[in-house]
C-alpha positions as CSV (number, residue, x, y, z in Angstrom):
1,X,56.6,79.4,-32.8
2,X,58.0,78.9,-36.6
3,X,55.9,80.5,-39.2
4,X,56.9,80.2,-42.8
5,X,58.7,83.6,-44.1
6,X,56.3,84.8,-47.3
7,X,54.6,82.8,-49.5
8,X,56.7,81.8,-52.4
9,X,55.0,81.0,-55.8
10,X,53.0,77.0,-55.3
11,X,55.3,74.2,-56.7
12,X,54.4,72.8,-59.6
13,X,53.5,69.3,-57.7
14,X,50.8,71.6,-56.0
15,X,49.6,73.4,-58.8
16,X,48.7,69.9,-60.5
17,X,46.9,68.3,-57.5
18,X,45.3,71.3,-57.0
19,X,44.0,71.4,-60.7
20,X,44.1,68.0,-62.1
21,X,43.5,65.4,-59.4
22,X,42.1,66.5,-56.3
23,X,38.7,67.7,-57.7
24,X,36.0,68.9,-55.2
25,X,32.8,66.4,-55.2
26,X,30.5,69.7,-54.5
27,X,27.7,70.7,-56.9
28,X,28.7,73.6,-59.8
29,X,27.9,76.9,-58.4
30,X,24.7,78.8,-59.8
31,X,26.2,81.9,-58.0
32,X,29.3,83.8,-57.1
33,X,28.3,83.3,-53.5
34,X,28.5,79.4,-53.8
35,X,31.4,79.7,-55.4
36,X,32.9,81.5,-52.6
37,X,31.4,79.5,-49.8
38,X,32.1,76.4,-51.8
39,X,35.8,77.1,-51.5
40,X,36.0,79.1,-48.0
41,X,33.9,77.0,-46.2
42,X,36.8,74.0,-46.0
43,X,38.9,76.6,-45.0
44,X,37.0,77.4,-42.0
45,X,36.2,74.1,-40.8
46,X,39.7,73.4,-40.4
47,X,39.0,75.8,-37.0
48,X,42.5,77.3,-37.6
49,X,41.1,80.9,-38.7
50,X,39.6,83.8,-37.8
51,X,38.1,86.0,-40.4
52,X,38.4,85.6,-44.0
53,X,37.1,88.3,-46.3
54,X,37.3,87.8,-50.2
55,X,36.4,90.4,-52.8
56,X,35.6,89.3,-56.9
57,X,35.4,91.5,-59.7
58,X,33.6,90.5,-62.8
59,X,31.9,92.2,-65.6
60,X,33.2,95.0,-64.4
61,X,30.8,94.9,-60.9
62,X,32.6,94.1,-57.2
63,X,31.2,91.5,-54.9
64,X,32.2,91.1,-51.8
65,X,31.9,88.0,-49.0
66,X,32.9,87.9,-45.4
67,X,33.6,85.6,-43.2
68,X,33.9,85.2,-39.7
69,X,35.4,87.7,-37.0
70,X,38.1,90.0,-36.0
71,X,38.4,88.4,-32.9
72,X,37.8,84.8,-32.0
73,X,34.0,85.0,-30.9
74,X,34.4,88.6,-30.4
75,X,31.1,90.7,-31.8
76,X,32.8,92.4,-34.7
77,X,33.0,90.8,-38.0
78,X,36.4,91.5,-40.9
79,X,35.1,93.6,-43.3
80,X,36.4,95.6,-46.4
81,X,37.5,98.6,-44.5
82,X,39.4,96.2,-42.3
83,X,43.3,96.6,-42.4
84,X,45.2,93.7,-42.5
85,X,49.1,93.1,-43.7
86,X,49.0,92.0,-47.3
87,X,52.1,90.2,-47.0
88,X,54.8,89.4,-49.7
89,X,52.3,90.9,-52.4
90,X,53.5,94.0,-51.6
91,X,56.3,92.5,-53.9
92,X,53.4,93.1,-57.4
93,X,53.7,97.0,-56.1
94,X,57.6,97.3,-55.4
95,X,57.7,95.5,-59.2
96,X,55.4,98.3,-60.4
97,X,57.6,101.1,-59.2
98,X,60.2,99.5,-60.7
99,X,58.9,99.7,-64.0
100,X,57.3,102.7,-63.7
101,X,60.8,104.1,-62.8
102,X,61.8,102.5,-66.4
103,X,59.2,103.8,-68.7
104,X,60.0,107.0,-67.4
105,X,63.8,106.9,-68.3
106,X,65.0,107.0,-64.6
107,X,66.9,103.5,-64.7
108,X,66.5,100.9,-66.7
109,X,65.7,97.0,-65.7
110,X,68.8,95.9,-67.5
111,X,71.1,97.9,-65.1
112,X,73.1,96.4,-62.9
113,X,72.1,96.7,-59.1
114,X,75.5,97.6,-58.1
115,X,75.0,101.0,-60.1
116,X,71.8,101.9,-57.5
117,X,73.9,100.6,-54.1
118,X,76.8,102.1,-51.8
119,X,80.1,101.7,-52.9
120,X,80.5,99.5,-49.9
121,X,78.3,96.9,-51.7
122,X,80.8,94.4,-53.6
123,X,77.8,92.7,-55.6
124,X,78.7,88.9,-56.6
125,X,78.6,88.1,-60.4
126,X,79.2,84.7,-62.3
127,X,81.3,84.1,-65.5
128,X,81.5,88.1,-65.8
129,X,77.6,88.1,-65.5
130,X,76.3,90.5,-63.2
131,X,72.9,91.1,-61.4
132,X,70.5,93.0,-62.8
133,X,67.5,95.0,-61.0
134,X,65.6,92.4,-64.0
135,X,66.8,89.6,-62.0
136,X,65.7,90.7,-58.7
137,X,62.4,91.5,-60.1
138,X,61.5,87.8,-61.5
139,X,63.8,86.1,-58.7
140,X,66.5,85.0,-60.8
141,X,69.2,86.6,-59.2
142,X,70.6,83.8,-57.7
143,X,70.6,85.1,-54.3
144,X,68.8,83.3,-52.0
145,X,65.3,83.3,-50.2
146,X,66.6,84.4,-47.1
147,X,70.3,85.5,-45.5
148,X,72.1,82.8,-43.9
149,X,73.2,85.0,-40.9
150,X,69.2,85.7,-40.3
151,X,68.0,84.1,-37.6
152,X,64.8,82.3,-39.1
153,X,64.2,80.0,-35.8
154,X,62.7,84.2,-34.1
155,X,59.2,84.2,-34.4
156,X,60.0,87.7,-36.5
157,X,63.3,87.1,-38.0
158,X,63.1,90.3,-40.4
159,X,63.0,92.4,-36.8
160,X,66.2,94.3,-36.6
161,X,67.9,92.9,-39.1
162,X,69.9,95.9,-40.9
163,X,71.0,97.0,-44.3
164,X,74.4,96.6,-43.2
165,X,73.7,93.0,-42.3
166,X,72.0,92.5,-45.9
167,X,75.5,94.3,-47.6
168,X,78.0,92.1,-45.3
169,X,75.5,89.3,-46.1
170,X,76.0,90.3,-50.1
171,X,79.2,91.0,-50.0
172,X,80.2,87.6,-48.7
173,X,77.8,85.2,-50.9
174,X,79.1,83.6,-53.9
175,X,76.6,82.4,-56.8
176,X,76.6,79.3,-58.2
177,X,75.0,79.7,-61.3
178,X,74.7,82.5,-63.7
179,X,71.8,85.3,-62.9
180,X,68.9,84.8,-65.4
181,X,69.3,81.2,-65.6
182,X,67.1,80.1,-62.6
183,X,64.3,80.7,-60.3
184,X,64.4,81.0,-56.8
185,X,62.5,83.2,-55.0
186,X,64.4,85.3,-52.9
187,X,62.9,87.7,-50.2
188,X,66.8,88.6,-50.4
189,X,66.5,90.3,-54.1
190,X,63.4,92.3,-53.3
191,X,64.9,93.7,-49.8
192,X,67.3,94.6,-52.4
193,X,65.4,96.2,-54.7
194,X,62.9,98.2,-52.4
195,X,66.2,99.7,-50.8
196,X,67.4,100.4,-54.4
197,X,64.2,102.0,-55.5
198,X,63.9,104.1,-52.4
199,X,67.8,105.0,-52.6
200,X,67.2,106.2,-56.1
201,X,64.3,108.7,-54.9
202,X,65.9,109.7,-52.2
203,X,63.3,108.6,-49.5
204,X,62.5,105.4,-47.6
205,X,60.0,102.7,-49.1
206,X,57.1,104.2,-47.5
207,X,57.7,107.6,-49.4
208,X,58.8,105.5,-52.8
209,X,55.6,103.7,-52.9
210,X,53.1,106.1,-52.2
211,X,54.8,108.5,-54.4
212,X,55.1,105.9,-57.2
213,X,51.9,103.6,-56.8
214,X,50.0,104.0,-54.3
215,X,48.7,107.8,-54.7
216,X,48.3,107.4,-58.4
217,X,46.0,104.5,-57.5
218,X,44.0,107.1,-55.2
219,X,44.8,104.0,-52.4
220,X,44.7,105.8,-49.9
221,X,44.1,103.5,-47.4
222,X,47.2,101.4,-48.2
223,X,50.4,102.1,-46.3
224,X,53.7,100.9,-44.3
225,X,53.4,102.8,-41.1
226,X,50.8,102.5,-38.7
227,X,48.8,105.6,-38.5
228,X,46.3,106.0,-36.3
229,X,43.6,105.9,-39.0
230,X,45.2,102.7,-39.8
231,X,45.1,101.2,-36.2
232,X,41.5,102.4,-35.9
233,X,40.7,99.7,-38.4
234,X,43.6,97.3,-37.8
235,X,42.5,93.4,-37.6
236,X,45.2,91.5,-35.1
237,X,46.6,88.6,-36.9
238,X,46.3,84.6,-35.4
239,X,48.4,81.8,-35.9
240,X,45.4,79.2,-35.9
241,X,43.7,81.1,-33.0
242,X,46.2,82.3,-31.2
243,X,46.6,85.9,-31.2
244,X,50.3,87.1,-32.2
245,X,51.8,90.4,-33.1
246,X,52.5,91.8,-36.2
247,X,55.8,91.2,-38.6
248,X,54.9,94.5,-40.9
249,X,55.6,96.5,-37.9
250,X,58.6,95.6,-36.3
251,X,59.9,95.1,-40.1
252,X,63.8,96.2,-41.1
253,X,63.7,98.9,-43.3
254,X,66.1,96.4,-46.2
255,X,62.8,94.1,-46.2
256,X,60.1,96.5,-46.4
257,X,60.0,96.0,-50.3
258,X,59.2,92.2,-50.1
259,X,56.2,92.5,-47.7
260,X,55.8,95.3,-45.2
261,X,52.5,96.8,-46.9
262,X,49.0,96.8,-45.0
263,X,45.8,97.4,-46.7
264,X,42.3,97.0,-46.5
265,X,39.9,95.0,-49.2
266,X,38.7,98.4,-50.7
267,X,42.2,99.5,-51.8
268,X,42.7,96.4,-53.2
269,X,39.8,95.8,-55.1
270,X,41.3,99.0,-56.7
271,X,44.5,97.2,-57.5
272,X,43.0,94.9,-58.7
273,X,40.7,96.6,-61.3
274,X,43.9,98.7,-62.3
275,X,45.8,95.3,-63.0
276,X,43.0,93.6,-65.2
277,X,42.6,97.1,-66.9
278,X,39.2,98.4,-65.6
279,X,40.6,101.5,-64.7
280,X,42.6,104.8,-66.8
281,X,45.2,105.4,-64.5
282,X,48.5,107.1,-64.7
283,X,50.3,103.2,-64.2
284,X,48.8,101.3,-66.5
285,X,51.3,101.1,-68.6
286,X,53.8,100.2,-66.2
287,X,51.7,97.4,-64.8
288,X,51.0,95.9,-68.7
289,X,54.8,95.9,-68.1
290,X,55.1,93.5,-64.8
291,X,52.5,91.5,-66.4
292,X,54.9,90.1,-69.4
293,X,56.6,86.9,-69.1
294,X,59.9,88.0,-68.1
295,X,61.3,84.1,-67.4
296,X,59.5,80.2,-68.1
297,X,59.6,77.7,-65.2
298,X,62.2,75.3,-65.5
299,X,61.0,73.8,-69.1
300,X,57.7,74.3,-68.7
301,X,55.8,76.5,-71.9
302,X,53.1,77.9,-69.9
303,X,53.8,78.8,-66.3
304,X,56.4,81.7,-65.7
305,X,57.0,84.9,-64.0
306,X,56.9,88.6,-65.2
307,X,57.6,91.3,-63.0
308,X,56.9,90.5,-59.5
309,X,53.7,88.5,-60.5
310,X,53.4,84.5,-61.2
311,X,52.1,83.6,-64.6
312,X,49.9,80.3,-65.1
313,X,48.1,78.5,-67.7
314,X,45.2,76.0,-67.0
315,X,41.4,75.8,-68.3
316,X,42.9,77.4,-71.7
317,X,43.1,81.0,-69.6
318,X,46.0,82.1,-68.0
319,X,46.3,83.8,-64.5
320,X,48.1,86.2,-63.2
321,X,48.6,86.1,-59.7
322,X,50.7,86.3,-56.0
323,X,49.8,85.0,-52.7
324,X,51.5,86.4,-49.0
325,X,52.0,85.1,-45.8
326,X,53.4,87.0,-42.5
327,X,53.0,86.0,-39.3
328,X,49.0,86.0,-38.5
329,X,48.2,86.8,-42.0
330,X,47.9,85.5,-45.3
331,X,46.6,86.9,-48.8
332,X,45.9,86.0,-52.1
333,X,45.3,88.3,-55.5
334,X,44.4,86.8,-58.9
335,X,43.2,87.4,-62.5
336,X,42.1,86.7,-65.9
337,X,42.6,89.9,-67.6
338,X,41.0,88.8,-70.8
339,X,37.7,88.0,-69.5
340,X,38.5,90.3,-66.7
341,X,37.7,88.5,-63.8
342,X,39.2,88.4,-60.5
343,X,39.6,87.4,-57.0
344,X,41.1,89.0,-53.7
345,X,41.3,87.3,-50.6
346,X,42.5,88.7,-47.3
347,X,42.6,86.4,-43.9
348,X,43.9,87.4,-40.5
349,X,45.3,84.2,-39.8
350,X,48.2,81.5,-40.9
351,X,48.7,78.0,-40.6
352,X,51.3,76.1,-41.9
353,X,51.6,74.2,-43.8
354,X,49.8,76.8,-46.3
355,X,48.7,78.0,-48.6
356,X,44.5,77.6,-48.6
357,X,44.2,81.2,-49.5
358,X,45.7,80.2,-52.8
359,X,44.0,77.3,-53.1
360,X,40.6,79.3,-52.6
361,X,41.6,82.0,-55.1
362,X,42.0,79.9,-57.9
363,X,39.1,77.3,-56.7
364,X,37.2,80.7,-56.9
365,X,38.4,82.0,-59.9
366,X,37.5,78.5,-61.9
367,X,34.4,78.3,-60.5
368,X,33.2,81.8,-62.3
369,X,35.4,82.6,-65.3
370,X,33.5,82.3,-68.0
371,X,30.4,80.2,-66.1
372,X,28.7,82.9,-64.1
């Protein structure tokens, strides 16, 4: 069974049918709970899910909606202490390390990565230009999305693959294009970078993170391994309804930066006020950092990407947002920071093709910026 391999930022094509011509004919919300139901409940009658629990911040007060259960029919319903694998938004927090890391003088984003790897590690360049830890960070390395000697056809492909399977794979690719120049989102780069950030302190990625963002958060329930706290509360993920086991797990160490984090709804509601500002914390400049356009799409004048996180424009606001998607889970975070509003959304359950947890977040978000 083939499951797609992250969430990658939606395609522009999708972005425009979702906003411009495939318009709900449903009545306007007169409350944040229609506005969730209105765009969950399409979700759920598809039948391929399990539980779906979304939390909204606005005006400063948190709402949250569940859905459905942790098992199929079973008596226990998802709920905001329930952990779940947050997927390839686990990218936003390696970004944040990152440029935590460069306000405080340790490194800087225009440093070339081979500076931060083993000797071993003959980093490809083009026309003289080399890759920066920049580049990984808004996926314009030119690296690929994934490693050609991966096997993608597994049902967990990132299972056992090693870091010196990533630096043979590196050392043998040639770009085609200069770094900077183009996006592609690579699960490659930020393998790349999570090892480079934990290399740098010394530590794996669970000991990076938590020492860089998550205990300065206070998210305490947020982490890589699979503690016995954590497995008290953990939700098993579906594909559709079928029970399957988990990617973050059995995840190689090189790929724990691009999506190996598992959370509950609490901790992220906390990220979520920290990122639209709600909260003094010892980060935030670091994430008003990853929140600057750091590239434009392709042409386009509005939609771009700053440090990890996807920039778009639409209703005159702009967005700042990520989705995920492993194996039995998919996720979705999004905000306005100037009316500071926002919307996290946390399933135990993938279909492809995806992604409706994007599609809800910013259904939601619409709904109530600025109307309720």
């Amino acid at each position: 069974m083939k499951m797609s391999l992250f969430q990658s930022p939606l395609s522009f094509v999708i972005l425009a049918a979702l906003f411009c011509s495939c318009e709900k004919k449903v009545p306007e919300p007169a409350t944040v709970r229609e506005a969730v139901d209105n765009a969950v409940y399409p979700y759920i009658a598809t039948g391929a899910n399990v539980g779906v629990i979304v939390g909204v911040v606005q005006n400063g007060k948190r709402q949250i909606f569940s859905y459905g259960e942790k098992e199929p029919g079973g008596p226990e319903q998802i709920g905001p202490a329930s952990v779940l694998e947050i997927a390839s938004i686990t990218k936003t927090f390696t970004a944040i390390a990152l440029a935590n890391m460069h306000l405080r003088g340790e490194l800087n984003l225009d440093d070339p990565i081979e500076k931060y790897l083993p000797q071993q590690v003959k980093i490809p360049s083009f026309n003289g230009k080399k890759i920066t830890l920049r580049h990984l960070a808004n996926h314009t390395s030119g690296l690929p999305r994934l490693p050609s000697d991966m096997d993608d056809d597994a049902y967990n492909p990132y299972e056992g693959y090693t870091e010196q399977k990533m630096y043979e794979f590196v050392n043998g690719y040639t770009l085609d294009r200069e770094p900077g120049s183009k996006f592609e989102y690579s699960n490659v780069g930020y393998g790349l970078l999570g090892q480079i950030l934990s290399l740098h302190n010394k530590s794996n990625y669970e000991e990076m993170i938590t020492r860089n963002v998550l205990k300065p958060l206070g998210m305490n329930h947020t982490t890589v391994s699979f503690t016995e706290a954590q497995m008290s509360n953990l939700v098993s993920g579906h594909h559709g309804n079928k029970q399957v086991e988990s990617w973050s797990k059995y995840m190689a160490n090189i790929f724990q930066g691009t999506g190996s984090l598992i959370s509950n709804l609490e901790d992220m509601l906390i990220f979520l006020e920290a990122n639209m500002a709600l909260t003094d914390n010892p980060l935030k400049e670091a994430i008003r950092l990853t929140h600057q356009r750091t590239f434009t799409y392709d042409g386009d004048h509005q939609d771009g990407i700053g440090l990890g996180w996807a920039l778009v424009a639409f209703d005159q606001k702009n967005y700042i947002w990520k989705n995920g998607g492993n194996g039995g889970y998919t996720s979705f975070i999004g905000f306005d920071e100037s009316s500071k509003t926002g919307v996290v959304i946390l399933l135990n359950s993938s279909l492809n093709p995806d992604p409706f947890q994007t599609q809800m977040g910013f259904e939601i978000l619409r709904a109530i910026n600025g109307k309720l």
